[in-house]
C-alpha positions in Angstrom: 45.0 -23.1 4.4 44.7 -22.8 8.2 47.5 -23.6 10.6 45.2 -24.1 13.6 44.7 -26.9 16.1 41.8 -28.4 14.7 40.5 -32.0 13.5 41.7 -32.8 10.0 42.0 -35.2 7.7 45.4 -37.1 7.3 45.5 -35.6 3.9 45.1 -31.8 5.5 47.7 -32.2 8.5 50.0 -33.8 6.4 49.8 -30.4 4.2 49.8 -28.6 7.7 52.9 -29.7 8.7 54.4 -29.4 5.4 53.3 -26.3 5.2 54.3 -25.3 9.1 57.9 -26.6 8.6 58.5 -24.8 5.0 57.6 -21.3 6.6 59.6 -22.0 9.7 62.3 -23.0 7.3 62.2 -19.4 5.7 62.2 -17.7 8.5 65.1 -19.5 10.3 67.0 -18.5 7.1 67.9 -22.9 6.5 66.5 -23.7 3.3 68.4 -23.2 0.2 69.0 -20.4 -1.4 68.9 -19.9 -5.3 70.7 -17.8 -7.5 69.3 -15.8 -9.7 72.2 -13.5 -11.5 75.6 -14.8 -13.1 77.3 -13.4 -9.5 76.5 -15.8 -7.9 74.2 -14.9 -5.2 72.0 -17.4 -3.2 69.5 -14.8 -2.3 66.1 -16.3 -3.4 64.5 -18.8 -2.0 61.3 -21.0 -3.9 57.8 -20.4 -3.2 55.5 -23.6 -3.1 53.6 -24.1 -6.7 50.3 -23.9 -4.3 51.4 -20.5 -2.6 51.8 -18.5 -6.3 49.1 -16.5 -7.4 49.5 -17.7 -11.1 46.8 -15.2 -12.3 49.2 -12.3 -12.5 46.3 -9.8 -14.2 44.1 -10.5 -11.0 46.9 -10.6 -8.8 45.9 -8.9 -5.6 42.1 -9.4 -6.3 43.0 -13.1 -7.0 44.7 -13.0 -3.2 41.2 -11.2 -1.4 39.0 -13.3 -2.9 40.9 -16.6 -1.9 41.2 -15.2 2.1 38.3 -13.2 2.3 35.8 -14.7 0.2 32.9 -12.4 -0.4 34.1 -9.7 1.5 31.5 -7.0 0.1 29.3 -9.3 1.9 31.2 -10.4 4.8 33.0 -7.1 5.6 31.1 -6.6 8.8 31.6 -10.1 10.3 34.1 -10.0 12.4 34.7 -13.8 13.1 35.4 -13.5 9.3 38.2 -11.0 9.4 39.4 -12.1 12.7 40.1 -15.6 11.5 41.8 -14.5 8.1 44.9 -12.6 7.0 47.2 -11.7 4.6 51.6 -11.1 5.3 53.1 -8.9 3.2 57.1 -8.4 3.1 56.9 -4.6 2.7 54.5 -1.5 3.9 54.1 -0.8 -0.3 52.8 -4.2 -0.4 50.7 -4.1 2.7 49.0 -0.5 1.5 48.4 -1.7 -2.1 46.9 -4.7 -0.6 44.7 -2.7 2.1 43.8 0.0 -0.8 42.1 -2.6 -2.9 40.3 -4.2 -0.2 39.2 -0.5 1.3 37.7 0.1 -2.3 35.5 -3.3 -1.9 33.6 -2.1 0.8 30.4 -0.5 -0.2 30.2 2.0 3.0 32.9 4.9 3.5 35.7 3.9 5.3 38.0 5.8 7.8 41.7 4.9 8.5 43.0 4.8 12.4 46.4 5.6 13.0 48.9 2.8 15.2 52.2 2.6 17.2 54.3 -0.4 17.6 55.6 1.8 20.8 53.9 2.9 24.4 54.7 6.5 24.8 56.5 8.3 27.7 55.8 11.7 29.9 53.0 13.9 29.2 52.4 13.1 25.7 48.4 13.5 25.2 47.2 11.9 21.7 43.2 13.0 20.6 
């Protein structure tokens, strides 16, 4: 599903904004929490039937192929990765995820590193 400003059907925004609210709901921390032990707990919230990947054998492969659909072909289009992409709650999840896709693409690969912080003084980085 996109959350874009596009033109839709009534059918599609009206899963849009359902969609739109529910997430926003999770991340303001408002919608009900479930428990899932006898102490008691609310810390679990439920996922949307339509978010689940039911197929748990295909799992991860289940999730590329549903967002990048024929990424062995696709892998060098950018509008096609640009446009797409898949959260993660933690870095294990995020490196199994980028693993499997790494191993779909026919050519070698090379990984960059990142920062999430501008450096200071003389620091010099090759």
């Amino acid at each position: 599903m996109y959350v874009s400003s596009g033109s839709f059907t009534d059918e599609t925004r009206k899963e849009v904004e359902d969609f739109s609210k529910w997430i926003l709901d999770v991340g303001d921390g408002i919608l009900p929490g479930l428990p899932l032990s006898a102490n008691g707990e609310f810390d679990w919230i439920r996922i949307l039937d339509d978010l689940l990947i039911k197929d748990q054998r295909r799992g991860i492969q289940a999730l590329i192929d549903d967002i990048y659909p024929n990424l062995k072909e696709r892998y060098l289009d950018s509008s096609c990765l640009q446009e797409r992409a898949i959260l993660a709650p933690k870095n294990v999840d995020v490196d199994k995820i980028n693993s499997k896709m790494f191993s779909l693409i026919p050519e070698p690969t090379r990984c960059c590193l990142s920062t999430d912080e501008s450096c200071c003084g003389d620091w010099q980085f090759v």
